[in-house]
N, C-alpha and C positions, 0 to 999 in steps of 0.2 A: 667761481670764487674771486674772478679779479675782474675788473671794468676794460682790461686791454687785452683787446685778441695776444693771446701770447705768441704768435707767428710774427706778428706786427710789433710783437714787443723785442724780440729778439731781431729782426731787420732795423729799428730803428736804434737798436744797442750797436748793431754793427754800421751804420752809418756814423754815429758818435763816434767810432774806435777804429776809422778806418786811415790808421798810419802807415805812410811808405817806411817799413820798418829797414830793411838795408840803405834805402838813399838818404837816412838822415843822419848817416854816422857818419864821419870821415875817418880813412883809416891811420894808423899807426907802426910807422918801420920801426924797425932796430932791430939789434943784434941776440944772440943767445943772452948773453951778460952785462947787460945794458950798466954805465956808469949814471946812474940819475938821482937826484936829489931833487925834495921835495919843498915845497913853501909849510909847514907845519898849521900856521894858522887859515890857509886855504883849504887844504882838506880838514881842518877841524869844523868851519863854514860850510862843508858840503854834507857831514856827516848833521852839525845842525839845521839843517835844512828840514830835517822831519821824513816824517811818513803817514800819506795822506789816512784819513779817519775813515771808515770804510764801515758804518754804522748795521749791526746783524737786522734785517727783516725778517721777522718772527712770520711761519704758516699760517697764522689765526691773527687779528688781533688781541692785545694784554688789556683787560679792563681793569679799572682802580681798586675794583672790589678784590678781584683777586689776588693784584700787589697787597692788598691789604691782611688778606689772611694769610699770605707768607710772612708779612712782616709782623704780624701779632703771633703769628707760634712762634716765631724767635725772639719776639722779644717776653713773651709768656716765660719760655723755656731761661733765658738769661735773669730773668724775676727771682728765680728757683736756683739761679748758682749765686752764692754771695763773692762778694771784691774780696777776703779773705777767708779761703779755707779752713785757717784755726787746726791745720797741722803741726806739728813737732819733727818730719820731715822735709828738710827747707827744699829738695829737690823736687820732690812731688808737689809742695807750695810754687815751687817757679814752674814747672810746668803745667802746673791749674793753671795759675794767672798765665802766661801766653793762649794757653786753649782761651781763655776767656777773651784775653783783648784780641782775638784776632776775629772772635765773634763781633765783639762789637765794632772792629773796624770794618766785619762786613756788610753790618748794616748805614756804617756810616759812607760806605760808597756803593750803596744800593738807591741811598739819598744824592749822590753826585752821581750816574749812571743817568748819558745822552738821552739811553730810550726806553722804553717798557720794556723792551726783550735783554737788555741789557739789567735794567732791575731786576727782573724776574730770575734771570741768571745768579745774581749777586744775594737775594733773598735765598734761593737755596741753600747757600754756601750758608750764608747766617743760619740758617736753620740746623745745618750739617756740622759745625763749630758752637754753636749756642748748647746743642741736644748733649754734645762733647762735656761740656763746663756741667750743666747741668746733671748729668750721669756721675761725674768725678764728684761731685756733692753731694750729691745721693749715696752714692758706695760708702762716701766715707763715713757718712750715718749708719748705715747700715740698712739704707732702702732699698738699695737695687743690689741686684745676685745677677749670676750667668742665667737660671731660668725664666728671670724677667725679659733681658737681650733677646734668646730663645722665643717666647711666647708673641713678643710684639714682632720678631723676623719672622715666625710663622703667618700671623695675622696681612703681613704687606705681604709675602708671596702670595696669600688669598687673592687677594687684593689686586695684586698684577697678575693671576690664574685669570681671575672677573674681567678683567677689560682684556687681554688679549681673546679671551669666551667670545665677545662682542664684536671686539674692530673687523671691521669691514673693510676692505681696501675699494673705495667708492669717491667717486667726483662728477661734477659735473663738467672739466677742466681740466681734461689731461695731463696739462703739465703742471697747472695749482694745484693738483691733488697730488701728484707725483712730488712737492715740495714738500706736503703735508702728510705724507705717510714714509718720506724719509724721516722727518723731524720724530715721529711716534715712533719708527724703527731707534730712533740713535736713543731716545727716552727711554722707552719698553729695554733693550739694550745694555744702559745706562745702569738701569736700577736692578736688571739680574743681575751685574757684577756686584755693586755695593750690596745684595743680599747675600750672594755667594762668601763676599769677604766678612760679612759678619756671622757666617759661621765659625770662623776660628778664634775658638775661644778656650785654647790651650792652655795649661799655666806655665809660664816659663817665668826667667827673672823677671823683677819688678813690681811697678807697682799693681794690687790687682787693681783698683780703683780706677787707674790710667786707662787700662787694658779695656777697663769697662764703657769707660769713658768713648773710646775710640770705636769698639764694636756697634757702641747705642746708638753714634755717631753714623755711623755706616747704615742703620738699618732707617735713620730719620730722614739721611741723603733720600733712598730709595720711598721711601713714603712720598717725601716731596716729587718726585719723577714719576710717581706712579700718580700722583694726583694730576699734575699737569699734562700731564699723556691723556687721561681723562679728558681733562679741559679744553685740549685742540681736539681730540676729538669729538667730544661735542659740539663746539663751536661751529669746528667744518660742518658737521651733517644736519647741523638747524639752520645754517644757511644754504645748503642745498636746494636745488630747484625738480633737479634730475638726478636722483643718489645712482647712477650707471655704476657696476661693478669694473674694477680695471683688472685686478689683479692677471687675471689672464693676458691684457692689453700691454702691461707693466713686463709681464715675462716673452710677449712675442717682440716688442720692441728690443729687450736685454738682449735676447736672442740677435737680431738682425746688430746690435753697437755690438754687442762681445765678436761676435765673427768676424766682424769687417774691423775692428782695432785689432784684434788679431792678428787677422790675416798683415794688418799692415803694421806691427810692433818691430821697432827695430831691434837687429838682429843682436846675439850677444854680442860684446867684445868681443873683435878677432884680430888680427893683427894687422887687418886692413884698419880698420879704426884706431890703434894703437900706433902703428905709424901713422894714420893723419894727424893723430894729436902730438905725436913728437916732431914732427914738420910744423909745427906754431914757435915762435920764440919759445925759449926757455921762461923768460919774467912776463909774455904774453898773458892777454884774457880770454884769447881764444882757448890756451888749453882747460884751465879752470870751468869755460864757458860750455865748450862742448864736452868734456865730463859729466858738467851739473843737467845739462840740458838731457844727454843720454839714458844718463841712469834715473832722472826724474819721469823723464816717457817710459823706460821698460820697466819702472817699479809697476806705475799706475797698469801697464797693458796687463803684465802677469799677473795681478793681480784679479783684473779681470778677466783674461782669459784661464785662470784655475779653479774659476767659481767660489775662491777663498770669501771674496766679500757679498758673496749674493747667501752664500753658507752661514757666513759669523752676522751679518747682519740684515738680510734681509732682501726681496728683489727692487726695494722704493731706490736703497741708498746704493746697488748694485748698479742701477740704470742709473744715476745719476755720477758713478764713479767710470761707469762706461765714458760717458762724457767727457768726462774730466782727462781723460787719458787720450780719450780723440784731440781735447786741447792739446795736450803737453806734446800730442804726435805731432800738431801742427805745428806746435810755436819751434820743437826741434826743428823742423826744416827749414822755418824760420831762420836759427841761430845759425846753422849750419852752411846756409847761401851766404849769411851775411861773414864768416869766419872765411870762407874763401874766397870773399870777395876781398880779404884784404882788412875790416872794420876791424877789428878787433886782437890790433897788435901793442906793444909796449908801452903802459902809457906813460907820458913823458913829462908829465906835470902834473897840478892837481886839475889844473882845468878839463882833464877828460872826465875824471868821476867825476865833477861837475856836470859836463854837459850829458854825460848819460843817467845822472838822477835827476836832472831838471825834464830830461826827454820822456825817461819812467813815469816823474811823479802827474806829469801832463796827460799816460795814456789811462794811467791809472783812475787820475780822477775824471778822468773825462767816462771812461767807464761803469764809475761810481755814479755820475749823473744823470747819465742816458734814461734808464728805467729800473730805478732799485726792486729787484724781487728776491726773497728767497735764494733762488738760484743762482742768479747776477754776483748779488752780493756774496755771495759763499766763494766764488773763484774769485772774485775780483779780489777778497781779504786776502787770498792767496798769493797775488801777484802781490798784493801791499807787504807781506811778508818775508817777501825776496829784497825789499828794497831795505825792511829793519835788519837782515843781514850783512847785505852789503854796508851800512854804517857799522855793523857789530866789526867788520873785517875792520873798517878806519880807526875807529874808537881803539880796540888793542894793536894797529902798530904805533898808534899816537904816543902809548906807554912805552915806548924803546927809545933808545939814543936815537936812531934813526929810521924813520919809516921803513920799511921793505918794502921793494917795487912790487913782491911776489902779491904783498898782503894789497896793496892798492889794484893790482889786477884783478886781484880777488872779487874786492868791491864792485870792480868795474863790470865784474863778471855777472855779479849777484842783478846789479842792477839790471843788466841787458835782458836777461831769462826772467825780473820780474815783468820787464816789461812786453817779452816775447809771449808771456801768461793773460797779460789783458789785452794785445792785440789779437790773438789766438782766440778770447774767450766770443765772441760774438759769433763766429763759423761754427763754434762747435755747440755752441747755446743753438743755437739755429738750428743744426741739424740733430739735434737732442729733441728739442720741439717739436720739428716735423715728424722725426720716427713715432715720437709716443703718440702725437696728433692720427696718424695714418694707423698703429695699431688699434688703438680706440675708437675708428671708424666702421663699424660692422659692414658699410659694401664697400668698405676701398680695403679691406682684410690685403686682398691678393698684392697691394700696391705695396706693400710693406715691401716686400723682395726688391724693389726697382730700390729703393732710398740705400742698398747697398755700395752703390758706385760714390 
């Protein structure tokens, strides 16, 4: 599925991303209750700074044709809802008109949308808010009933019955098919819930029309997902050379990441970590830092060691959360050298969030450049969304008479664990690769076991 050995692709991601992540901090003394004041218009400059664009790489390629038929059922469907309802209830008249303009706003940044996986995303929505206006205008005629909603959520659960019938968990690309049968997991997924939720079709107060409106809604979301679940699927296996089966390969790899993050998920809070973190300043970033760093590694571990996400979604997006949690274990110990090395004490100006979201937005995007896949790009948005926190932190103490040192720690904190995420992402993309590469090798089966250390 891809023209780069993905072994090769993951080495030279980690060549891109390879920062001395403790020696480039300097660190920060002071007291429990630090007296500090801040320059206002310098952290408002650090907070606009941004956060690097970190563009989704869709499993398949989006062809135009198929932009196209998403964007003609929504705009078909919005044809059929008129700019005024022609009710005598002004309440239901404002809430059509919002359902309606939010359809059209979403086709109009489905038109400003970077890349096809981004339109393709933004067409849905149009489709799932257009189906909305369109239902609510119907009802109010008197064309659509609850056993319409009914007949067409029957006909899409068909429909997604047919292709999960079909899908095959096959590649010729271990770790490109492993991108391509999470993306069908989170779809297939996707649109059992929005079937599920257009079952409720209760009457309580309000409008029915609304009601209807919303359920129709829900069951057009799930059509559209059920279509494009389709459409990567096909696409993967007509480009196929070798449709090899994984699924097997998929579950002895999970096997070999779930054990060994396991085995190494740090331990719960105890009061050994509870006093390490109260031995950091009180206005420190070290506390905020190793908190966010802890409970981010033992959410991802238990999760995957409780089989919850191989359960709710499937073993594509299980092994790939295995991953993800082998990251967060790295970039913790990461944070954790650097927190006792002293890095990450009081900051004493605006110049530290400064120099730790210029150091972020650097590993970030250098991450983002290396070799965008699929996979890449899914952690790496990850770390990009450590860094829109840490400005979230700035932006509201900006709104106080005085900044809080606590809330600029914060920041500092965000930053440092966004960037502990994309230095961390290249080891564990690596060793994600290797496993599924080694299970998907029929004589190197046995070798799976070694890739545990």
């Amino acid at each position: 599925m891809t023209d780069v050995d993905p072994t090769r692709r993951a080495f030279l991601l980690a060549a891109g991303t390879s920062i001395g992540l403790i020696g480039a901090f300097a660190a920060d003394g002071g007291p429990d209750v630090p007296d500090v004041s801040y320059d206002r218009g310098a952290l408002r400059e650090v907070a606009r700074l941004g956060v690097p664009s970190v563009p989704t790489v869709g499993a398949v390629p989006v062809t135009p044709a198929h932009l196209a038929m998403h964007r003609d059922r929504a705009g078909s469907l919005l044809e059929s809802a008129p700019a005024d309802l022609g009710v005598p209830n002004e309440a239901v008249a404002r809430e059509y008109a919002r359902r309606r303009e939010d359809a059209v706003e979403s086709l109009v940044e489905a038109d400003r949308a970077a890349t096809p996986v981004a339109t393709l995303d933004d067409l849905r929505w149009a489709r799932h808010r257009a189906a909305d206006a369109a239902t609510v205008a119907a009802a109010v005629d008197g064309n659509r009933s609850r056993e319409w909603v009914r007949d067409r959520r029957a006909a899409v659960r068909a429909d997604l019955r047919a292709f999960r019938d079909r899908w095959r968990y096959v590649g010729d690309d271990p770790a490109g098919a492993l991108a391509v049968h999470a993306e069908l997991e989170s779809l297939a997924g996707h649109a059992d819930t929005m079937i599920d939720q257009a079952a409720d079709l209760r009457e309580t107060d309000g409008s029915p029309s609304l009601r209807l409106g919303s359920r129709a809604s829900d069951v057009e979301l799930a059509r559209a997902l059920v279509t494009d679940a389709a459409y990567t699927y096909d696409r993967h296996r007509d480009a196929l050379e070798d449709a090899r089966p994984l699924r097997d390969a998929f579950d002895r790899a999970l096997a070999v990441l779930a054990t060994d993050v396991t085995a190494r998920c740090p331990a719960r809070p105890d009061e050994g970590f509870d006093s390490r973190v109260d031995r950091e300043p009180r206005a420190s970033a070290g506390r905020p830092l190793l908190r966010e760093a802890f409970s981010e590694a033992r959410r991802r571990c238990r999760r995957v060691g409780d089989g919850s996400v191989r359960e709710d979604a499937g073993v594509a997006t299980a092994l790939v959360a295995a991953g993800a949690a082998d990251r967060d274990r790295r970039a913790l110990e990461q944070v954790s050298a650097a927190v006792s090395g002293g890095a990450y004490g009081v900051p004493r100006s605006a110049a530290r969030p400064r120099r730790e979201k210029l150091t972020t937005l650097e590993a970030v995007a250098t991450a983002r450049d290396a070799t965008p896949t699929p996979l890449s790009a899914g952690w790496v948005r990850t770390a990009a969304r450590y860094v829109d926190w840490g400005d979230d932190a700035l932006v509201d103490t900006l709104e106080r008479d005085r900044p809080l040192v606590s809330a600029v720690a914060e920041a500092v904190a965000e930053y440092a664990w966004g960037r502990a995420v994309a230095a961390a992402t290249p080891g564990a993309l690596s060793r994600l690769v290797g496993v599924v590469d080694a299970a998907a090798a029929p004589a190197d089966r046995a070798s799976v076991s070694r890739l545990r250390a």
